[in-house]
N, C-alpha and C positions, 0 to 999 in steps of 0.2 A: 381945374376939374379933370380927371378921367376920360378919354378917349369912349364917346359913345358909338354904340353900332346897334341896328336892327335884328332882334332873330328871324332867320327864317323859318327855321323848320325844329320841333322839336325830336329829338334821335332817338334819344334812351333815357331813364331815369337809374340814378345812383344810389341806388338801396343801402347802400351799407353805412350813408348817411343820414344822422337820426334829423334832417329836416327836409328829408328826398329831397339834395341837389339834384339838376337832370343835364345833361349834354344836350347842348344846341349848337345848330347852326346859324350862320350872321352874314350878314351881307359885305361884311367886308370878305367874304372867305376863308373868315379863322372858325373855329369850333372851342368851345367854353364851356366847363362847368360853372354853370348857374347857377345861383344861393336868389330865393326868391323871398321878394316881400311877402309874400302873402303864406309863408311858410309857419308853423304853431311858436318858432323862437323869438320872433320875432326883427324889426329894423335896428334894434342893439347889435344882433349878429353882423350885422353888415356892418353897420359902423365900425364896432373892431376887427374885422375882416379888414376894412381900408386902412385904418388910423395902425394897425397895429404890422398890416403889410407894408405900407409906405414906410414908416420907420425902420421896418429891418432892411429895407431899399438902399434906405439911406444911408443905413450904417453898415452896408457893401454885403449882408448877408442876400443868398440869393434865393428869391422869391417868384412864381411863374407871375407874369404882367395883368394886372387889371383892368377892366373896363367894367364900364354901364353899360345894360341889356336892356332896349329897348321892349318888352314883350305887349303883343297885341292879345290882347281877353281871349279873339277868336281864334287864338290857336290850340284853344281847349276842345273845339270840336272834332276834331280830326283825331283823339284819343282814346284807345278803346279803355282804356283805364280809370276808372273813377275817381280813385285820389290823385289820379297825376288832374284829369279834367278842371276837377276843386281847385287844387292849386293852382294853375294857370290861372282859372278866373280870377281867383283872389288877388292873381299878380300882377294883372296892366298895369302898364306903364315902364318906370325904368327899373332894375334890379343890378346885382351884380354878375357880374363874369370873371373867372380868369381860366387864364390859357390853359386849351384843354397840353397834356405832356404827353402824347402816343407811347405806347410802349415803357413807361413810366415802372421803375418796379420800387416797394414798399426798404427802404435805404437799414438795412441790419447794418448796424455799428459791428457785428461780430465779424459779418460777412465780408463788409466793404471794406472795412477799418474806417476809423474817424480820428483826425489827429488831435491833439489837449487843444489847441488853439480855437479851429474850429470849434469843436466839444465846448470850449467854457464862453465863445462867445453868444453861443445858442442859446447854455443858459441862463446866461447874464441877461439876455433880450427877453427870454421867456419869466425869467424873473420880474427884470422892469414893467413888464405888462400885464405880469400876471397872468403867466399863460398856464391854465389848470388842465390842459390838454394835450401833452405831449408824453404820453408814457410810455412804456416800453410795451403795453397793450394795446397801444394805439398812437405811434410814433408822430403820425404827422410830417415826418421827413419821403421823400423817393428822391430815385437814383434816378437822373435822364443823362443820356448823354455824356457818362463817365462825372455827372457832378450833382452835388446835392443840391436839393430844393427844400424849402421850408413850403408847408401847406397846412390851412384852417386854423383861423386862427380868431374863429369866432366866441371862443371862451376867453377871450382876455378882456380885460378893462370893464371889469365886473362892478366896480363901485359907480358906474352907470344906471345898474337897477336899484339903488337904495340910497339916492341924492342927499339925503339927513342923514347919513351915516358916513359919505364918503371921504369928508377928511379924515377917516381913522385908518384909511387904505394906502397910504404914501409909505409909511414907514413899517407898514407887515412884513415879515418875513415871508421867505417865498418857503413853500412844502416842496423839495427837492426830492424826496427819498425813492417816487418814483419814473424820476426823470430818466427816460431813455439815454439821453450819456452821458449819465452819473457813474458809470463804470469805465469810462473814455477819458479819465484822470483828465478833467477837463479844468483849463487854466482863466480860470473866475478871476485872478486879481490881474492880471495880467488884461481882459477882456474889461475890465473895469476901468483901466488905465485908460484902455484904447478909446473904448467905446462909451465912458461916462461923459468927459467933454462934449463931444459931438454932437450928445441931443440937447438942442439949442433951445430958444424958445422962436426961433426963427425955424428952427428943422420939424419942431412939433406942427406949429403953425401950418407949416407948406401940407402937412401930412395932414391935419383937417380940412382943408380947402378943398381936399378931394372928395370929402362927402358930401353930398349932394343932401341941402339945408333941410330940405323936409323929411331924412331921417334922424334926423337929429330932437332928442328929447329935451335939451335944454341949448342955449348958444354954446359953441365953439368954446371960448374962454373958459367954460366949466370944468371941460375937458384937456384944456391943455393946463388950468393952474395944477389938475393932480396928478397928472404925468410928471411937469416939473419940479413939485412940492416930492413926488417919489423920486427922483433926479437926486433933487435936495438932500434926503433924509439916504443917501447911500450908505452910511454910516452903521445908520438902524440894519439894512437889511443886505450887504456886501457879508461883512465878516463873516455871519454865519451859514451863508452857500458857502462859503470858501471850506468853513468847516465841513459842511456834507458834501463838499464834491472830494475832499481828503478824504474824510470815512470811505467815501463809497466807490472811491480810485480801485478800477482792477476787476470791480467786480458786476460783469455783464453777463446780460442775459438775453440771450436770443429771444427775439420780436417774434409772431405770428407770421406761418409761414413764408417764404421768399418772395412770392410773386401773388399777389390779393387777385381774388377772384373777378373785377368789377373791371380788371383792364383789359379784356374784352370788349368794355363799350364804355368806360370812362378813367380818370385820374385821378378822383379819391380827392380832388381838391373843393 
């Protein structure tokens, strides 16, 4: 399981997140953007928040650290804010956190440079998971500390909300066209080489262990045979990223502007 901690004190809310994450603080002394249960997207976001950040852990891409957030109901009294108040209530108990990134800035492939390697291993993983939220309108990438982080990654593993439909989701092709480094000649067979052995049914495994059972909408196994079944069917859905990361080699497009307004008082994660 994830590393739990208490919040102490709620700081600020994250507006520019459509399920108001909000910055906390925790008794261990760290400070976290918090993704709460009790949020309108509901306990699937979390899920693929964990299942879908532990994996790219794993497979060495880098990801700011998660924990469980303890949150007390009564820390809704102390807010002048109505919708932050509602949500807290709604959220006793545990949620998730991860590390807040001070100074964090929003990672332009134009800006920074992104090399093909990194470029095609991002989207190889955001492919395998199905990540429909990494665009060039809304990156999901910052820069700390001279190095990339991956952030939000609670649009993935969508075939969670339509259980009678979900063996048709392993072998879909991924919509690349408006993947943020699609224009970073990004090296997909190469990232495929690397990174398809590795997700095991033992590395999926460790990556659900970490969610905590009662967000969970069916057992654990539901979720790791379609991760592995999309492992499986690489066949179906490798070659044709390979083609759209070809087509779409060279041609980048500056992200919204450099520095997001919200690092002031949060990280965007």
């Amino acid at each position: 399981m994830l590393p739990e901690v208490v919040a102490t004190r709620y700081v600020v809310p994250l507006r520019e997140g459509g399920s108001l994450p909000g910055l906390m603080e925790a008794d261990d002394l760290g400070t976290y953007v918090v993704k709460f249960r009790g949020a309108g997207q509901g306990l699937g976001t979390l899920v693929a928040e964990i299942v879908s950040g532990q994996l790219a852990r794993a497979l060495g891409l880098p990801v700011p650290e998660l924990v469980t957030v303890l949150v007390d109901a009564g820390l809704a009294a102390g807010e002048p804010d109505q919708e932050v108040q509602d949500l807290l209530r709604a959220s006793g108990g545990r949620n998730l956190g991860i590390d807040y990134l001070p100074g964090a800035f929003d990672l332009d492939p134009v800006a920074f440079g992104v090399d093909a390697g990194f470029a095609g291993r991002v989207l190889w993983f955001d492919a395998l998971v199905g990540n429909v939220d990494r665009s060039w309108r809304n990156p999901n990438l910052l820069h700390w500390h001279g190095a990339p982080y991956l952030i939000d990654h609670g649009a993935t593993l969508t075939f969670q909300y339509n259980w009678p439909a979900a063996d048709r989701w392993p072998p879909r092709p991924y919509d690349a066209r408006d993947h943020v480094l699609l224009g970073c000649r990004p090296d997909v067979a190469g990232a495929d080489a690397a990174l398809g052995p590795l997700v095991t049914a033992d590395l999926v495994a460790a990556a659900l262990a970490d969610v905590p059972a009662d967000w969970l909408t069916t057992g654990p196994a539901a979720y790791a045979d379609r991760l592995l079944a999309r492992v499986a069917a690489r066949e179906e859905w490798v070659p044709p990223l390979v083609e759209a990361a070809a087509a779409g080699a060279g041609e980048r497009t500056p992200i919204r502007g450099a520095r997001p307004s919200w690092l002031d008082g949060g990280n965007g994660s």
